[in-house]
LUMDRENTI-269006 format. One line per 10 residues: number of its first residue (from 1); for each residue x, y, z of N, C-alpha, C, CB. Coordinates in pm, 1 decimal, always signed. Atoms other than C-alpha are relative to their C-alpha. Glycine has a CB too. Layout:
% LUMDRENTI-269006
NUM) X Y Z X Y Z X Y Z X Y Z; ...
This chain:
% LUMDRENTI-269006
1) +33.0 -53.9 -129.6 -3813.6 -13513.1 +3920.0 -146.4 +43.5 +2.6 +92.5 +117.0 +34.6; +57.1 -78.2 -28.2 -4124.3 -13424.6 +4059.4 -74.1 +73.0 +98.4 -25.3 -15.7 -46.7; -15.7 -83.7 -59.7 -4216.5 -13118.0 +4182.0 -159.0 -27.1 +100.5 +36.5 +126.8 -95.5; +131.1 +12.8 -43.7 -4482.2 -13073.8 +4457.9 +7.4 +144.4 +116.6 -32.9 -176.3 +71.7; +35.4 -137.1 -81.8 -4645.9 -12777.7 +4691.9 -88.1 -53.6 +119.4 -93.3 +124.2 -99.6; +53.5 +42.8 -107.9 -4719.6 -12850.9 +5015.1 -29.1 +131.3 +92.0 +90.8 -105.7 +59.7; +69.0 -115.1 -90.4 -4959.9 -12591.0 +5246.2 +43.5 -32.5 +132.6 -168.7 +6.8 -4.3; -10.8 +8.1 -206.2 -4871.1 -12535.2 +5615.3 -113.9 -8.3 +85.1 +61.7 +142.1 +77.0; +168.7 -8.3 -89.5 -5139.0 -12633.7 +5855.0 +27.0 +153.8 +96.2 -34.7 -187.0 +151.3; -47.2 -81.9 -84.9 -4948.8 -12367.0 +6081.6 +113.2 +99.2 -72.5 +49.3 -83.0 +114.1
11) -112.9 -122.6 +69.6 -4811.7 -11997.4 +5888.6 +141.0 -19.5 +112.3 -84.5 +211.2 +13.3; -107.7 -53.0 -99.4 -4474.8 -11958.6 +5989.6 +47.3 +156.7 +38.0 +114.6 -58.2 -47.8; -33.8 -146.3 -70.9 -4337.9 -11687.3 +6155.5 +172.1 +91.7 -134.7 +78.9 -64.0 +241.7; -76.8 -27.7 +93.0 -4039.4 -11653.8 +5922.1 -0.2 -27.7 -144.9 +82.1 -34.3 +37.8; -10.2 +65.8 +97.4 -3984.2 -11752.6 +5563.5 +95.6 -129.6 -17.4 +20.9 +85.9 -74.8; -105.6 +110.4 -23.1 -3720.2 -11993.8 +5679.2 -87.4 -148.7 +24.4 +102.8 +44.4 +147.6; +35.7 +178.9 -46.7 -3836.1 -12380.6 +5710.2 +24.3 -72.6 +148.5 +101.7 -99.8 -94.2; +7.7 +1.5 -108.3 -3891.1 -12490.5 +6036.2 +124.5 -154.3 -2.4 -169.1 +4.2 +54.9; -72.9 +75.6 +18.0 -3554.9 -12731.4 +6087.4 -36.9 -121.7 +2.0 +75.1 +19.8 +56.6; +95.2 +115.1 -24.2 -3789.4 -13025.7 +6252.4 -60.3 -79.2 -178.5 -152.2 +84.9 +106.8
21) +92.9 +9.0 +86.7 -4012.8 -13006.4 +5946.2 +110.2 -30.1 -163.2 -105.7 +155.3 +16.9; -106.6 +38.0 +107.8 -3707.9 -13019.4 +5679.8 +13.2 -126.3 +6.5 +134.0 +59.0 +10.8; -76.7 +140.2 -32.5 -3530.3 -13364.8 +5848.0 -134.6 -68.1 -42.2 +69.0 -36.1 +181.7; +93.3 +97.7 +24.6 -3884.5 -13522.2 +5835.7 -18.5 +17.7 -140.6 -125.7 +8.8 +82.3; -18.1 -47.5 +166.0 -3934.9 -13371.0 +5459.0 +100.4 -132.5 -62.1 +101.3 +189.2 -19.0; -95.1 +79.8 +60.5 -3588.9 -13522.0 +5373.0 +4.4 -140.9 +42.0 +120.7 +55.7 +19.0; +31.3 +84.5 -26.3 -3633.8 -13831.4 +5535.2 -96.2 -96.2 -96.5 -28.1 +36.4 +97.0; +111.9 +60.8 +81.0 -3918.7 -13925.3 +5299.7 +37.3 +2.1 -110.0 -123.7 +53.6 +1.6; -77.1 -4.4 +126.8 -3704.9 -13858.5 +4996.4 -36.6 +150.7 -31.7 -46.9 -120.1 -123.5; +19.1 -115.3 +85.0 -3815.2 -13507.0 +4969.8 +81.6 +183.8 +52.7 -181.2 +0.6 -1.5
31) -79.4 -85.9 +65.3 -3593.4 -13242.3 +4844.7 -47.2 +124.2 +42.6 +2.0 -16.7 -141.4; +72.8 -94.7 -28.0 -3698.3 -12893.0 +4953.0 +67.8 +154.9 -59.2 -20.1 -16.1 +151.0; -62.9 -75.5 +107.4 -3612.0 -12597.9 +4662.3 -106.6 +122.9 +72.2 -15.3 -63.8 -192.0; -8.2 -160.3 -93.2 -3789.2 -12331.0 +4883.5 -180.5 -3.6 +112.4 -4.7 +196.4 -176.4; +47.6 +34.3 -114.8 -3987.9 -12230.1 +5194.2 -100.0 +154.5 -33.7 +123.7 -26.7 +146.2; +61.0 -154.5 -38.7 -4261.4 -11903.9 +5233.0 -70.0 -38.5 +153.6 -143.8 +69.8 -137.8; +124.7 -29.7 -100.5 -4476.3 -11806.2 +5520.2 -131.5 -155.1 -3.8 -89.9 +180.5 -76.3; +74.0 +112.3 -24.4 -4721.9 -12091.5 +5439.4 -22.2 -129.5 -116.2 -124.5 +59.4 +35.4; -3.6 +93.7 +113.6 -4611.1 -12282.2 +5186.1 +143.6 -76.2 -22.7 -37.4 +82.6 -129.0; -120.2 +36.9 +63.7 -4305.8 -12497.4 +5085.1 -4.2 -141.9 -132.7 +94.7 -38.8 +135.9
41) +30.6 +115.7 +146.4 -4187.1 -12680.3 +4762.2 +65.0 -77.7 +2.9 +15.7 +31.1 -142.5; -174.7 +100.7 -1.0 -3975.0 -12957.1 +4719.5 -2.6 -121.9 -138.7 +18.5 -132.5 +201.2; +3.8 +125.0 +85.9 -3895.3 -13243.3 +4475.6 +6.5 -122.9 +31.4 +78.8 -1.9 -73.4; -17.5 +155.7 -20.6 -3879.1 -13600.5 +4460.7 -17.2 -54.6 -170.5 -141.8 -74.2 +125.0; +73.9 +96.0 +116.7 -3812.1 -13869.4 +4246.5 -83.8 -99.7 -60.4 +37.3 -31.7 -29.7; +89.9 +24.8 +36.6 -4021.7 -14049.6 +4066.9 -84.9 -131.2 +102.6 +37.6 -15.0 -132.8; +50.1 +175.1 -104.1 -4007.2 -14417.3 +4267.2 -18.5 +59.8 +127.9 +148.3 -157.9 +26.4; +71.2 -44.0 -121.4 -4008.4 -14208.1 +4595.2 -130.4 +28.9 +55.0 +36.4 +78.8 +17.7; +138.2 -22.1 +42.9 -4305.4 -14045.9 +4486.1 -127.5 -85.9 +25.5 +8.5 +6.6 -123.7; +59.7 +148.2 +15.2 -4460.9 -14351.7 +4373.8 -38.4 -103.3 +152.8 +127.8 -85.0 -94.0
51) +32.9 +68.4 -131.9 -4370.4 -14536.8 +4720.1 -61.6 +37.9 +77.5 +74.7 -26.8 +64.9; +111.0 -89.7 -116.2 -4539.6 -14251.0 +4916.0 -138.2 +51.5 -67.0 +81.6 +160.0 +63.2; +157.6 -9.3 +49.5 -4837.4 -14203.6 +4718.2 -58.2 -96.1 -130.4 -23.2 +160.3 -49.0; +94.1 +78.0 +88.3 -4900.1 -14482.7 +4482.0 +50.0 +45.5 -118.1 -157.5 +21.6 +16.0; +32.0 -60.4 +105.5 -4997.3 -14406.5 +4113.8 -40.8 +135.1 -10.2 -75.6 -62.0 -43.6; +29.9 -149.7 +20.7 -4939.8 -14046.6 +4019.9 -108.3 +66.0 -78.6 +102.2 +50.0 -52.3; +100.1 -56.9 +149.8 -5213.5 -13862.5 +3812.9 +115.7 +103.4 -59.5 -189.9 +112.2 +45.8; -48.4 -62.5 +70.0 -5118.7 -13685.8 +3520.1 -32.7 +166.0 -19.8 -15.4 -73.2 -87.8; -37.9 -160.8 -1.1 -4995.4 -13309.2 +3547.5 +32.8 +43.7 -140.2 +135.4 +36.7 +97.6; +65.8 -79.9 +110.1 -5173.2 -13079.4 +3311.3 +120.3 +97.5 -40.6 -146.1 +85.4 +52.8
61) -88.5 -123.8 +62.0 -4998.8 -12748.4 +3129.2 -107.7 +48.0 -58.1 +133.1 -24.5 -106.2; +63.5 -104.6 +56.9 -5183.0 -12459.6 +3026.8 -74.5 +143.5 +108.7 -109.7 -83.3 -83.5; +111.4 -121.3 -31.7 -5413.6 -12161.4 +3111.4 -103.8 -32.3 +64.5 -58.7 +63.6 -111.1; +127.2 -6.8 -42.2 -5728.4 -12167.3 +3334.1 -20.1 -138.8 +42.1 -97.2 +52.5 -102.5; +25.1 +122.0 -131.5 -5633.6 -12469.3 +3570.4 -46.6 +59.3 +115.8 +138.7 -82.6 +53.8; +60.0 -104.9 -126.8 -5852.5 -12413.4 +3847.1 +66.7 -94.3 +121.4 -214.0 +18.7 +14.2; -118.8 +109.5 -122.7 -5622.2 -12686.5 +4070.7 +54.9 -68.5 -3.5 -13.3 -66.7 +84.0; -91.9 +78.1 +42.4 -5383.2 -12908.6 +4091.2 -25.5 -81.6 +43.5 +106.1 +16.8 +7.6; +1.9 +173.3 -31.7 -5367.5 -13265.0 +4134.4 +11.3 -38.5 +132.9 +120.0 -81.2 -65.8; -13.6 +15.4 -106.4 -5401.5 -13314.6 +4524.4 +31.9 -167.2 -11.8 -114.3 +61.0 +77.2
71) -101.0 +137.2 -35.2 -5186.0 -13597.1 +4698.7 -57.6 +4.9 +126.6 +190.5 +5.8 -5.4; +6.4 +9.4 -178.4 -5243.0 -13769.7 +5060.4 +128.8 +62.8 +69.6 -4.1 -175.9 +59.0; -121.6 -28.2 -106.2 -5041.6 -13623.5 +5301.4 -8.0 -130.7 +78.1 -20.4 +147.0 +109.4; -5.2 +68.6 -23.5 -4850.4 -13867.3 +5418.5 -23.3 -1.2 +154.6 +77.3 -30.6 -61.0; +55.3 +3.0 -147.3 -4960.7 -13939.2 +5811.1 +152.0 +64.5 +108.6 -56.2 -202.0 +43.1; -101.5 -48.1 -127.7 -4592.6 -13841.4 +5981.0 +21.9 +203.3 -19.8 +202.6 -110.6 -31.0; +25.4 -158.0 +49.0 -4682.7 -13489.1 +5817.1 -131.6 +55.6 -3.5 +44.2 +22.7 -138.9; +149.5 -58.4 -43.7 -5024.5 -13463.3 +5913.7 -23.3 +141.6 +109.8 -73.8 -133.1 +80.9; -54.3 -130.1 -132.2 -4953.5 -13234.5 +6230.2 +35.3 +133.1 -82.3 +176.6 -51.3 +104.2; -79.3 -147.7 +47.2 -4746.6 -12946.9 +5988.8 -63.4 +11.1 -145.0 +201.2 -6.5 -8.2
81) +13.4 -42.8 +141.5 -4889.1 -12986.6 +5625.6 -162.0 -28.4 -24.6 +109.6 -92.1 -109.6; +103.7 +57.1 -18.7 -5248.6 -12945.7 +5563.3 -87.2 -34.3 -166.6 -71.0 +96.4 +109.0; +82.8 +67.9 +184.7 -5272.8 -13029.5 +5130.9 +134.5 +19.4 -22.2 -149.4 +106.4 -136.7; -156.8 +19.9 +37.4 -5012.7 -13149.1 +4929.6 -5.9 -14.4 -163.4 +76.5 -154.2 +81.0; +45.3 +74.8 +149.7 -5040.0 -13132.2 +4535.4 +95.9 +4.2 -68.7 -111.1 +57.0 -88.7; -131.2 -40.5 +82.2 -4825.9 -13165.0 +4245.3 -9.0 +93.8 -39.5 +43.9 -62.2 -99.1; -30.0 -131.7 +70.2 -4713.1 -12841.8 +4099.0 -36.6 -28.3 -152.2 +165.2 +48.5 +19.3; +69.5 +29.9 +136.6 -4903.9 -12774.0 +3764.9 +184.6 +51.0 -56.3 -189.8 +125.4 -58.7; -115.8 -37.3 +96.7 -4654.6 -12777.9 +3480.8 -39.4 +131.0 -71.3 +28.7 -119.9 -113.3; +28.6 -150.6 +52.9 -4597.9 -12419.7 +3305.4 +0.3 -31.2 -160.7 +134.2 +129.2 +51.9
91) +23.5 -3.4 +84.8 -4711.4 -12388.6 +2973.9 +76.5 +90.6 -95.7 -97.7 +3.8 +17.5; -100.5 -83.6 +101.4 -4440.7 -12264.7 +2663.9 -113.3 +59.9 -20.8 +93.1 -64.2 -136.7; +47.6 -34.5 +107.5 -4542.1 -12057.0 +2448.6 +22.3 +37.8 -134.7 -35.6 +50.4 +26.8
């Protein structure tokens, strides 16, 4: 699976996921494991991924990442999401 963090072009008013913005989410293959004020996360797998953005770059692990791997937003999510990256991986220790 992987994970990704997508910014709201538009804070929401609740922490709830705007229902619209879910169906189109899931529609695209993507999974949605939680919602804030201006942010939501979701998963996908790998070939979904792949079909909506190509060749993935490779997601780092550690200390003193200053960002994560930005993705295109795909164009039917242009309107509600305004950056989309993969979620850095967390580093054991």
């Amino acid at each position: 699976m992987i994970k990704l963090q997508l910014l709201l072009r538009h804070p929401a008013q609740l922490t709830e996921i705007d229902p619209g913005l879910r169906a189109r989410l899931e529609a695209l293959g993507l999974r949605v494991t939680g919602a804030g004020r201006a942010s939501v996360s979701v998963e996908v797998d790998e070939a979904d991924a792949e079909k909506l953005f190509g060749p993935l770059p490779p997601v780092q692990a550690g200390f003193g990442l200053l960002s994560a791997a930005a993705l295109p937003v795909p164009p039917g999510l242009a309107d509600a999401i305004s950056a989309l990256t993969l979620a850095p991986r967390h580093a054991r220790m």
